[in-house]
N, C-alpha and C positions, 0 to 999 in steps of 0.2 A: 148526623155527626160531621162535625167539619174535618177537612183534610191539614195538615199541619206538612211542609215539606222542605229539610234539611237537605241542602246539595255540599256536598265536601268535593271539591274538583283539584283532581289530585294531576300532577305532571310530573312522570317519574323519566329521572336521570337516574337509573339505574335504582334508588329507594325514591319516595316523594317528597317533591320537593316545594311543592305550592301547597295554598289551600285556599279556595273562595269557599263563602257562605251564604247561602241566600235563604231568607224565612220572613216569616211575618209573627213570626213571635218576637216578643222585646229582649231585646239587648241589653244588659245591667252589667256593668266591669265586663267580668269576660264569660257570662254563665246568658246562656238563653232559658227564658222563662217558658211553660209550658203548661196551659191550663188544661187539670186532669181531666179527661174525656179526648183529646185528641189524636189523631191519629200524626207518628214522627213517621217520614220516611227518609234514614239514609241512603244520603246515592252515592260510591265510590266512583270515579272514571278514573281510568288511565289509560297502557297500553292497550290491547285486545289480547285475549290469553295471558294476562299477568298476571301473576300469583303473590298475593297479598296477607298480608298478616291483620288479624281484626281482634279486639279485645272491648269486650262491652262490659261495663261494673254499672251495677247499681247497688245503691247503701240507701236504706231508712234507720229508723229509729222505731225499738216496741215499747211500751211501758212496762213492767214486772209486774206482776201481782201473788202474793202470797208465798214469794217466792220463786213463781215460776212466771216465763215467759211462753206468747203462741203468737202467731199468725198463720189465716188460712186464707187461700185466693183460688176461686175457680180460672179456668181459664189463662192461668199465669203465663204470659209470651214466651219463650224461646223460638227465634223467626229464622237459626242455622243452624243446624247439627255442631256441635261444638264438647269440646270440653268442658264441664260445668263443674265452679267450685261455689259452696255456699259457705261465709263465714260465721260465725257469731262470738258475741265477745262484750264487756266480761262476761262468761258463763263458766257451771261445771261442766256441764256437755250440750249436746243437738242432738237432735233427730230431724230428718226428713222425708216427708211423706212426697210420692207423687207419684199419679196416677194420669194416662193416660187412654181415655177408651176403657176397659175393662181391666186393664194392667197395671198393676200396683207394685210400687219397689218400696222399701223401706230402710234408710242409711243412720246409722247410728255413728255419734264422737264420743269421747271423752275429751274434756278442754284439755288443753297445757298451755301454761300460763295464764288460763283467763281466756285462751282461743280455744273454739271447735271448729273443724275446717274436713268436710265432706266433701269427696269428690266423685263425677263419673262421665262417661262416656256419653252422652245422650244425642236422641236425635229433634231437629226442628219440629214444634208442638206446641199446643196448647196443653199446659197441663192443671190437673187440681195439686194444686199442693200444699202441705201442712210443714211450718216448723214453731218448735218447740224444746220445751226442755228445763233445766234450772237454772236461773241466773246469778249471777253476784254480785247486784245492785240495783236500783231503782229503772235504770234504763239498757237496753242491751241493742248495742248497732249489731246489725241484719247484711252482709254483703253477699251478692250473686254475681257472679264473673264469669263471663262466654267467653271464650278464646278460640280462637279457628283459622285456620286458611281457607280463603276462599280464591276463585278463578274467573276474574272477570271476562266478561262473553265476547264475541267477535268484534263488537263495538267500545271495548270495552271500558265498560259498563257494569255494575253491581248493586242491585238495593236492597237495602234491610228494612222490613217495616215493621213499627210496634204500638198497638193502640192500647193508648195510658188511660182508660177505660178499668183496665184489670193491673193497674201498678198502684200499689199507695204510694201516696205522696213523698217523695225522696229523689237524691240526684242521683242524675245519668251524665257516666264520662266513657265517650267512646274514641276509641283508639285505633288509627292505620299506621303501622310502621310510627312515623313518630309527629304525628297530628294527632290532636287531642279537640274535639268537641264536647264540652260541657251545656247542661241541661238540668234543670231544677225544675219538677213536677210539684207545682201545687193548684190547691184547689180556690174558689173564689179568682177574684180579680186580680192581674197583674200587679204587682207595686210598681208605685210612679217613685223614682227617683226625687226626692227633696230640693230646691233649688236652693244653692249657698250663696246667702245677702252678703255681702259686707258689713261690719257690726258697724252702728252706727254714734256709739260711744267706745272709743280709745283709750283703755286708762295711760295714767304719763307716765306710771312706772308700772312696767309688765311686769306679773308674776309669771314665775316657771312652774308648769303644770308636768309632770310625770310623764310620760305615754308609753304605749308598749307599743311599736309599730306589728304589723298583724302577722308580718313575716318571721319577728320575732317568736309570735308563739308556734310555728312550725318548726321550731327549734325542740320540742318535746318529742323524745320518739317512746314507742313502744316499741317490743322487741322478745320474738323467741327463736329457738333454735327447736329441730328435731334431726335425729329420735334424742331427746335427751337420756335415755341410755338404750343400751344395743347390745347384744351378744351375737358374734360371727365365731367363725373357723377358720383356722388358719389356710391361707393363700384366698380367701376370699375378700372382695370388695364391700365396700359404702361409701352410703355419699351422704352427707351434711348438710342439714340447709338454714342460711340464717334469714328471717323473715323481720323486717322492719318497717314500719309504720308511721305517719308523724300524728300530730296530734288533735289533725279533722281528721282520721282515720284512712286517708291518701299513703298508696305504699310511695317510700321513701327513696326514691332512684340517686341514683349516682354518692350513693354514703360506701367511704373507703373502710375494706373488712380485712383486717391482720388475723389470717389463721398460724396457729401455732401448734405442739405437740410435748409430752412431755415424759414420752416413753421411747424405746426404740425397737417395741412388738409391732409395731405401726408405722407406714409412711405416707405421704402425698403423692397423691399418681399425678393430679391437678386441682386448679381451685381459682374462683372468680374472684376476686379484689374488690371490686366494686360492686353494688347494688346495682339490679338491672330492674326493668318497668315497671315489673311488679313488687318491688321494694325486695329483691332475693337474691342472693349470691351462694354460692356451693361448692363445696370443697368433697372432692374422691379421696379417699384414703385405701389404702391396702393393709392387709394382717401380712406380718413376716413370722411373729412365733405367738405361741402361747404366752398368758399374761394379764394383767391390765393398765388401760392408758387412759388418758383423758385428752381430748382435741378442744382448744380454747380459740373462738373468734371472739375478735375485740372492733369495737365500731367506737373509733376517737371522736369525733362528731354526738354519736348518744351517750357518749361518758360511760360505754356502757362490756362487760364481757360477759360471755356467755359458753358453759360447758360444756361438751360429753362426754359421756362416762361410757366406757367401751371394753367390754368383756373377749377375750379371747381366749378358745378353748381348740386342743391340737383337729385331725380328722375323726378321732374315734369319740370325740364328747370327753373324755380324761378332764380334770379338773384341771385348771390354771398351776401351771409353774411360776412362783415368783421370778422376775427379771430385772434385772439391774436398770435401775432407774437413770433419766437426764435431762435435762434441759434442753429444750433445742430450740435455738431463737426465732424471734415471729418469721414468716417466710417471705425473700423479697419479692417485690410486688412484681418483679421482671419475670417472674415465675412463669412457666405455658397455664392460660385457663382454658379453660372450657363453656360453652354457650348455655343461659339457659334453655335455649330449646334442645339442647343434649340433654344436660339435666332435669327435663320430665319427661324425656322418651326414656331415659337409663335408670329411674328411680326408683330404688331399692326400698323397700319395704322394712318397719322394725322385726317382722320376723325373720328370726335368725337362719342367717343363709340363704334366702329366698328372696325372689324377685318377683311381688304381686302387681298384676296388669289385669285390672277391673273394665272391661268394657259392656256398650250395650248394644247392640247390632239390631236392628230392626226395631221390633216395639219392646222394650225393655227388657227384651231378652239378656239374662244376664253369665257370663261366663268370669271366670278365674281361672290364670294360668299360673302356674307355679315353675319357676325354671332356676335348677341352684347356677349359681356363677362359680365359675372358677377361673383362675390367671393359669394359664398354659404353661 
């Protein structure tokens, strides 16, 4: 099996600020080609003892059949203990199978909007894994996203290795702080780039031909919010999250998000404006009385808004008192936010009042922590 070896050489001024690349795979616009069977090794360098942000996505494509959708891969890589989400989409739901050694977890979704999105704790492994489920069309994109800090060593120095061996065919975009490495896994032969002649007939009177330049169609987003409804208690938290997408299935960064409200049982504690790396921005809101409200982000860019519907009931469960209804204008953007990486260590669960924190410590060892919040 041959060795495939990707160096990223990172020079950090406080984030990084370089990147070199060296391979021997082909180069095509800005994606390296990678013929399946290869072994990739990312190498980070920077400081010695530097602590680094890393994000690996991989997205394929299944076919449907009968309605439903599968894939199954022994030995599927995960090469860092990381936070793992798997997406799938359009779908009704997911399931995820994965088995480790004699250890088997089992993770169940129901979609919204057309997404199922599974998450968990895991650690570095080879695993068998199976997903699955019902689709809601002929083809259903598959996304796997490792997320992690890592610590590079005395020299430092950091690598990640993954042999495309046990990947179908699909691209890999891996991510430090804010370098991006792009990678297309396929099988057979590299494509040779076409060479463009010059035509060697002119007509004398051009015709104008249509085009859609390509940036154009990343102009299409997809787009949902959760929990699209919610029931809390009064003096309790939540937090909101709008996820967007464009239309190669790449989340959507830097899209401006006008949160708004339309009750006064509810307020903003804080809330992100803009879309962050993974196409996500997140607004806290607070319960001030019993009632119901609705919180509306709007994304001007996908033409696009999006609601919650939010139940609020006093401490004793008592059923909603009606509240005097209002308007309260989009909120400006000078507003204090808050970091995504707050808003996945702080994220609240749609069960009402609770704050589930799903981990796996060891080999699939699985725990649930239940903790209610309250505002002091």
């Amino acid at each position: 099996m041959k060795q495939l070896t990707f160096f990223l050489l990172f020079l950090f001024i406080g984030l990084a600020s370089g990147l070199e690349i060296s391979t021997n795979s082909k180069l095509i616009g800005d994606t390296y080609y990678v013929v399946r069977g290869e072994i990739i090794e990312i190498q980070i360098s920077g400081s010695p003892s530097e602590e680094v942000s890393v994000s690996i996505q991989y997205r394929f494509t299944l076919k449907s059949s009968g309605g439903w959708y599968s894939f199954s891969q022994d030995k599927f890589p995960i090469p860092i203990s990381s936070s793992f989400e798997v997406r799938a989409y359009p779908v009704k739901n997911l399931t995820v199978e994965a088995k480790l050694w004699i250890f088997k977890k089992t993770l169940n979704s129901e979609a919204k909007n057309g997404v199922a999105v599974v998450r968990a704790e895991v650690p570095s492994g080879k695993y068998d894994v199976k997903f699955y489920g019902v689709s809601n069309g002929d083809n259903v994109n598959i996304e796997s996203i490792a997320t992690s800090k890592v610590t590079l060593d005395e020299s430092g120095k950091f690598s990640i290795k993954y042999d495309t061996s046990f990947l179908p065919e699909g691209e890999m975009t891996a991510q430090v702080d804010s370098k991006l490495l792009k990678v297309k896994i396929i099988s057979g032969a590299v494509p040779t780039p076409s060479p463009v002649n010059p035509p060697t007939n002119i007509p004398s009177t051009p015709t104008d031909i249509p085009t859609t330049p390509a940036e154009e169609l990343r102009r299409e987003y997809f787009v949902e919010i959760e929990p699209i409804k919610a029931s809390i208690t009064v003096n309790e938290n939540l937090e909101i999250t709008v996820r967007v997408k464009d239309s190669f299935g790449e989340p959507a960064k830097d899209l401006e998000v006008l949160w708004s409200l339309n009750s006064s049982v509810i307020e903003f504690l804080s809330f992100e404006n803009k879309t962050d790396m993974h196409g996500e921005a997140t607004a806290k809101i607070r319960a001030i009385s019993s009632g119901d409200a609705e919180v509306k982000a709007e994304i001007p860019e996908a033409n696009a808004s999006y609601v919650t519907t939010i139940s609020i009931r006093n401490e004793g469960g008592a059923p909603t008192t009606p509240q005097p209804q209002k308007t309260v204008a989009l909120v400006p953007a000078s507003t204090t936010t808050i970091t995504s990486e707050t808003a996945r260590n702080e994220k609240i669960n749609m069960i009402p009042g609770f704050e589930v924190s799903t981990a796996i410590s060891g080999i699939l060892s699985v725990y649930v922590v239940f903790r209610k919040m309250q505002v002091k």
